[in-house]
N, CA, C and O of each residue as an XYZ file, in Angstrom:
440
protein
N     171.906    132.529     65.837
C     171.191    133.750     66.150
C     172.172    134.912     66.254
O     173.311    134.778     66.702
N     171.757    135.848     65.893
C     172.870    136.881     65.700
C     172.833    138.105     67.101
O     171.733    138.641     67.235
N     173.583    138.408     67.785
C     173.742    139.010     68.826
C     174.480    140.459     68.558
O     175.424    140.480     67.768
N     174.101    141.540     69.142
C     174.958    142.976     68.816
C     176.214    143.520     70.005
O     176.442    144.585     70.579
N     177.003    141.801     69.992
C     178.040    142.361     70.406
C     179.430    140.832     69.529
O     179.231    139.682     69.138
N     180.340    141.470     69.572
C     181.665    140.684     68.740
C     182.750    140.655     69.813
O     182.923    141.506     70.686
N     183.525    139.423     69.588
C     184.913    138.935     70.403
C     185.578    140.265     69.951
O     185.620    140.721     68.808
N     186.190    140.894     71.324
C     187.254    142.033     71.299
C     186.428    143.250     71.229
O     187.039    144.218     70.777
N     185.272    143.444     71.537
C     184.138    144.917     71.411
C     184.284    145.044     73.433
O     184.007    144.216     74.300
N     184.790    146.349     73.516
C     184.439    146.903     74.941
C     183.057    147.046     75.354
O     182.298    147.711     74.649
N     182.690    146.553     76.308
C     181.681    146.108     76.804
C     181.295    147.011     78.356
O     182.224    147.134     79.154
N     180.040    147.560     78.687
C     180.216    147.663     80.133
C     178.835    146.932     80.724
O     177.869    146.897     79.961
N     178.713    146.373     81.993
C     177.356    145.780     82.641
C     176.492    146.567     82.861
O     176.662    147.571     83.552
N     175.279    146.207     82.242
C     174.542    147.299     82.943
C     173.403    146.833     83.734
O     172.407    147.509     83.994
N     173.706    145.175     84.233
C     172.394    144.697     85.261
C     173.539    143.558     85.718
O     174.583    143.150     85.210
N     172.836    143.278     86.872
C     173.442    142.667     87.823
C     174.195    142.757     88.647
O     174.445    143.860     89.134
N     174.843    141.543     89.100
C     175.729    141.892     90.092
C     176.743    142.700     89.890
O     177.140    143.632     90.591
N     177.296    142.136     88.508
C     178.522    142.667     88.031
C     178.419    144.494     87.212
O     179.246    145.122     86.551
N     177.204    144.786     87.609
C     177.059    146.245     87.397
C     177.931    147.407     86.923
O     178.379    147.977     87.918
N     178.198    147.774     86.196
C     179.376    149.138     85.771
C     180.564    148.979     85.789
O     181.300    149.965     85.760
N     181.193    147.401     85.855
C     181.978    146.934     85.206
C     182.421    147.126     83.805
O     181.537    147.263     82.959
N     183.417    147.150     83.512
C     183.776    147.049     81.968
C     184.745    146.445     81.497
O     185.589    146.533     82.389
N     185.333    145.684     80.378
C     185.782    144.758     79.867
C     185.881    144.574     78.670
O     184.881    145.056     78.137
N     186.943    143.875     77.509
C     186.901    143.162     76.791
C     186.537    141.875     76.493
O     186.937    140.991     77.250
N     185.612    141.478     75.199
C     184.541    140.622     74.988
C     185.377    139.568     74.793
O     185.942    139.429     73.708
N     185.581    138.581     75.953
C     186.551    137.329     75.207
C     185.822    136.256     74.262
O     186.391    135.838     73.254
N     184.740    135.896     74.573
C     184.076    134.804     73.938
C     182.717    135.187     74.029
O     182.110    135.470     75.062
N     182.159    135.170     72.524
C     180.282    134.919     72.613
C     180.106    133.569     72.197
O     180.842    132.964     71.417
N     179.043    133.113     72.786
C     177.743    132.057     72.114
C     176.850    132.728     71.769
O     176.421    133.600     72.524
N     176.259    132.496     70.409
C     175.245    133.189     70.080
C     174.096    132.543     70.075
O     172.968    133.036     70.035
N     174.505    131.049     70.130
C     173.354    130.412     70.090
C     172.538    129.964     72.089
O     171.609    129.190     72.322
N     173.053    130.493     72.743
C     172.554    130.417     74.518
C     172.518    132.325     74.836
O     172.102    132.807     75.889
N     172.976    133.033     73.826
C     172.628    134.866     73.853
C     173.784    134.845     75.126
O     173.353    135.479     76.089
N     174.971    134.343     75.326
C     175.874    135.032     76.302
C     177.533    135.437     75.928
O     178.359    135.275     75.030
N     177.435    135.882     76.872
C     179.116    136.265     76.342
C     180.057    136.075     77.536
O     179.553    136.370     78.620
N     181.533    135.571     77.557
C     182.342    135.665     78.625
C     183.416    137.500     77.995
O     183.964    137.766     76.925
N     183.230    138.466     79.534
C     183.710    139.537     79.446
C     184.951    139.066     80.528
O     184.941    138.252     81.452
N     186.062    139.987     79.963
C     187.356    139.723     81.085
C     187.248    140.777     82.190
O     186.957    141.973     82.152
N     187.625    139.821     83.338
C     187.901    140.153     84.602
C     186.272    140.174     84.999
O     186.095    139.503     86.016
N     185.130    140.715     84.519
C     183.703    140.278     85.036
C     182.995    139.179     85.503
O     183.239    138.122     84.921
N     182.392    139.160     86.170
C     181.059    138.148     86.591
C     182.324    136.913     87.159
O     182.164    135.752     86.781
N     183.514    137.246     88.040
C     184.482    136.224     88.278
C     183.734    135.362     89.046
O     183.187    135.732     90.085
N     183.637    133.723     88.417
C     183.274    132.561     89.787
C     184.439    131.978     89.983
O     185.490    132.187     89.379
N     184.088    130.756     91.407
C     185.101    130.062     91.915
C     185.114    128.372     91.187
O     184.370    127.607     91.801
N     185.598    127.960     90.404
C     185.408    126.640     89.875
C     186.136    125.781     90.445
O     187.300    126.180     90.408
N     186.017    124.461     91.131
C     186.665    123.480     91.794
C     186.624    122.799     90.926
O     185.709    122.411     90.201
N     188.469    122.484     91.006
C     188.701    121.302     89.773
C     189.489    120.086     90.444
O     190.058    120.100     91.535
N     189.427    119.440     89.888
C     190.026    118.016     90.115
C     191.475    118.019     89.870
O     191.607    118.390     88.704
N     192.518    117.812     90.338
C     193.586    117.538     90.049
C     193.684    116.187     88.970
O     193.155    115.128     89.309
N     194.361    116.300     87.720
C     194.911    115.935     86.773
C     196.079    115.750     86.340
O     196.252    116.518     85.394
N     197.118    115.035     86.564
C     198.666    115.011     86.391
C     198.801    114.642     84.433
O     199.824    114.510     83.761
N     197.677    114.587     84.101
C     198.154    113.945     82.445
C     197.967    115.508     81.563
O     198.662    115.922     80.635
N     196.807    116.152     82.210
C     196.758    117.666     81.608
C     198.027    118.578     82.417
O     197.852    119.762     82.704
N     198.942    118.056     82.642
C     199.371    118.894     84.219
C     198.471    119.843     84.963
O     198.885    121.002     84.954
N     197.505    119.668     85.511
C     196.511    120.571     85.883
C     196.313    120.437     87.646
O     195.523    119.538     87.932
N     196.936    121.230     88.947
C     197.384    121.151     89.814
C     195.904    120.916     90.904
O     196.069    120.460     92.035
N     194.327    121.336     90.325
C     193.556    121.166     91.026
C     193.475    122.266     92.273
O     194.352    123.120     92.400
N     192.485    122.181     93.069
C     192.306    122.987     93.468
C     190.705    124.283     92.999
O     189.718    123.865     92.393
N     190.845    125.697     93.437
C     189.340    126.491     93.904
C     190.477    127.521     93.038
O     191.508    127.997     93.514
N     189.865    127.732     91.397
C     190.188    128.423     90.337
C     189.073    129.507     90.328
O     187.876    129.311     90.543
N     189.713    130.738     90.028
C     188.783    131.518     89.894
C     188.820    131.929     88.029
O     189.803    131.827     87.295
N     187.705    132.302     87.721
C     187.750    132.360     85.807
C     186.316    133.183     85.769
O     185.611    133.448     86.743
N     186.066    133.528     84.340
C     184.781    134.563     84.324
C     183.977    133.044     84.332
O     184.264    131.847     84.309
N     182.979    133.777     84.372
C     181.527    133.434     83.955
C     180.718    134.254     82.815
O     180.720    135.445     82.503
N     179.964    133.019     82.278
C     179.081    133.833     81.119
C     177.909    134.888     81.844
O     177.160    134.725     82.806
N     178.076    135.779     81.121
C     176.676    136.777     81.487
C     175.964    136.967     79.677
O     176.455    137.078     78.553
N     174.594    136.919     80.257
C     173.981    137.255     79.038
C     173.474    138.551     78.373
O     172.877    139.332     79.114
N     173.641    138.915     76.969
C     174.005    139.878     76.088
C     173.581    141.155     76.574
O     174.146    142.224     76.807
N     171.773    140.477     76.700
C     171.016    141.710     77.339
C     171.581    142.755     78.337
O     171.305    143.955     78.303
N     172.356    142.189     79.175
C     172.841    143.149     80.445
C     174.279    143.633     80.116
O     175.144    143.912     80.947
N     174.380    143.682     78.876
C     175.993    144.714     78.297
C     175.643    145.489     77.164
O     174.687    145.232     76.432
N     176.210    146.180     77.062
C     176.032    147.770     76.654
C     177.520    148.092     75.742
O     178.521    148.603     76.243
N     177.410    147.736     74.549
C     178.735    148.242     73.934
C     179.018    149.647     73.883
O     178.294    150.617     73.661
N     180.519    149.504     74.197
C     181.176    151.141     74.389
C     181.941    151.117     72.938
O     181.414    151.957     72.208
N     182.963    150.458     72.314
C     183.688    150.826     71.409
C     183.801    148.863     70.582
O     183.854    147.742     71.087
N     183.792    149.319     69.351
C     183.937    148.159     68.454
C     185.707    147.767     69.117
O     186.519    148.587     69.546
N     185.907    145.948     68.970
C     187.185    146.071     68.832
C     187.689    146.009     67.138
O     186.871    146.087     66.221
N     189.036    145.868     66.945
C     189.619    145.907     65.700
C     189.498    144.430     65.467
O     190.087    143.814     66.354
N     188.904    143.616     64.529
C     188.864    142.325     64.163
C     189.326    142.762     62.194
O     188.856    143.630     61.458
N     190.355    141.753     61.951
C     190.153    142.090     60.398
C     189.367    141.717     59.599
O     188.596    140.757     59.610
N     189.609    142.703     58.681
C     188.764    142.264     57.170
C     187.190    143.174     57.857
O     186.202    143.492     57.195
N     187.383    143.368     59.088
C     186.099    144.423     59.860
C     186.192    146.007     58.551
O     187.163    146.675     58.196
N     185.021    146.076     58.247
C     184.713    147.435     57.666
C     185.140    148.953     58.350
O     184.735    148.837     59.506
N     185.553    149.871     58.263
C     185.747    151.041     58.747
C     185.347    152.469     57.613
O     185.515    152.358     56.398
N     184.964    153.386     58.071
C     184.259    154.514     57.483
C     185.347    155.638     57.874
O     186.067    155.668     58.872
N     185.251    156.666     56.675
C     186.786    157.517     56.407
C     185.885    158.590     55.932
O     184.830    158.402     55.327
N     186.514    159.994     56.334
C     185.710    161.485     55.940
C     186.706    161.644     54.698
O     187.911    161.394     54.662
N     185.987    162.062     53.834
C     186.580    162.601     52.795
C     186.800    163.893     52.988
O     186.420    164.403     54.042
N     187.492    164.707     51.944
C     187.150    166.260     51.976
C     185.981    167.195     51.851
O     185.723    168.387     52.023
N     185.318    165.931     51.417
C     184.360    167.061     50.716
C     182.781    166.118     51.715
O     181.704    165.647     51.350
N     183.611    166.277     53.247
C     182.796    165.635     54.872
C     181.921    164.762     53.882
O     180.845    165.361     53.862
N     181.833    163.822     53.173
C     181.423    162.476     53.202
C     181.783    161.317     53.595
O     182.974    161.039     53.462
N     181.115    160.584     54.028
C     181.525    159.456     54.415
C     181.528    158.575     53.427
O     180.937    158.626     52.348
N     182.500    157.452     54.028
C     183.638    156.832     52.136
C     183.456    155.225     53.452
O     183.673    155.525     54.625
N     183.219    154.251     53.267
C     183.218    152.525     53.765
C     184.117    152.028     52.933
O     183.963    151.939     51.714
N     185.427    151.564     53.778
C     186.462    150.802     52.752
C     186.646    149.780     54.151
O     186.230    149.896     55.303
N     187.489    148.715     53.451
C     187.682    147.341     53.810
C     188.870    147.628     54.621
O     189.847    147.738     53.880
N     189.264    147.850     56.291
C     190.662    147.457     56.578
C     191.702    146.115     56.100
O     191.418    144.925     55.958
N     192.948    146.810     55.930
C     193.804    145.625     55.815
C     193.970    145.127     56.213
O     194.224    145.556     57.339
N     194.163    143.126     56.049
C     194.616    142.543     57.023
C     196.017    142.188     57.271
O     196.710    141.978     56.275
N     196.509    142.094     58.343
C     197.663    141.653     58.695
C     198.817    141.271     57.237
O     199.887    141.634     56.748
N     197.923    140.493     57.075
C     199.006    139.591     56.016
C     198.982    140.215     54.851
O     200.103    140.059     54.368
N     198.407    140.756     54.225
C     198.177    142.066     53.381
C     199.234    143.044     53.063
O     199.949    143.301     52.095
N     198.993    143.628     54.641
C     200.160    144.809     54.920
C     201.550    143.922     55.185
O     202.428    144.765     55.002
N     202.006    143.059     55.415
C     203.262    142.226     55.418
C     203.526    142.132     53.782
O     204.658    142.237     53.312
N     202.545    141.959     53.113
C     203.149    141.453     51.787
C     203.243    142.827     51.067
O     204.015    142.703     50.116
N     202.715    144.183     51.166
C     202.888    145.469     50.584
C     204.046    145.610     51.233
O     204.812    146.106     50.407
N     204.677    145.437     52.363
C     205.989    145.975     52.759
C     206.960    144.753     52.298
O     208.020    144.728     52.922
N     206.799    143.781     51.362
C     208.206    142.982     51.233
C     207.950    143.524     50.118
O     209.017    143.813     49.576
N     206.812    143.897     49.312
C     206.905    144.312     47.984
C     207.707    145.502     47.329
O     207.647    145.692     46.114
């Protein structure tokens, strides 16, 4: 199911607890409509101590998912191969393909 927000899009709350918060989009599911935003909706997770993960156990704090409906995109993030729109001179708008990473590495050894 397709959702109108993407990993790395600034995000702010606009219901709940976590209210007028704002954040970067670390992780969506699109298929449960939620998203984990950083530093938002923080819970307390009790974990088990684990010596094979080295994992020390203990009352972890980490986000929680909040769902789509109650965020409000502020600014796209930069993901590549993402589309971007350019004014020409003559004030039209022109849709070209950003470069990716590896792209621009290989125009500069060239």
């Amino acid at each position: 199911m397709k959702v109108h927000i993407r990993r790395n899009d600034e995000v702010e709350v606009v219901a709940g607890t976590s209210k007028g918060q704002r954040g970067k989009v670390l992780r969506v599911y699109p298929s449960k409509k939620t998203a984990i935003v950083e530093r938002v909706n923080m819970i307390k997770r009790h974990t088990r101590p684990n010596p094979s993960r080295n994992v020390k156990g203990g009352v972890v704090e980490r986000e929680g998912a909040i769902h789509v409906s109650n965020l409000r995109l502020l600014e796209r993030g930069t993901v590549e191969g993402r589309a971007e729109t350019k004014e020409t001179a003559a004030s039209k708008k022109k849709a070209s393909k950003k470069k990716t990473a590896s792209k621009k590495k290989a125009e500069a050894k060239a």
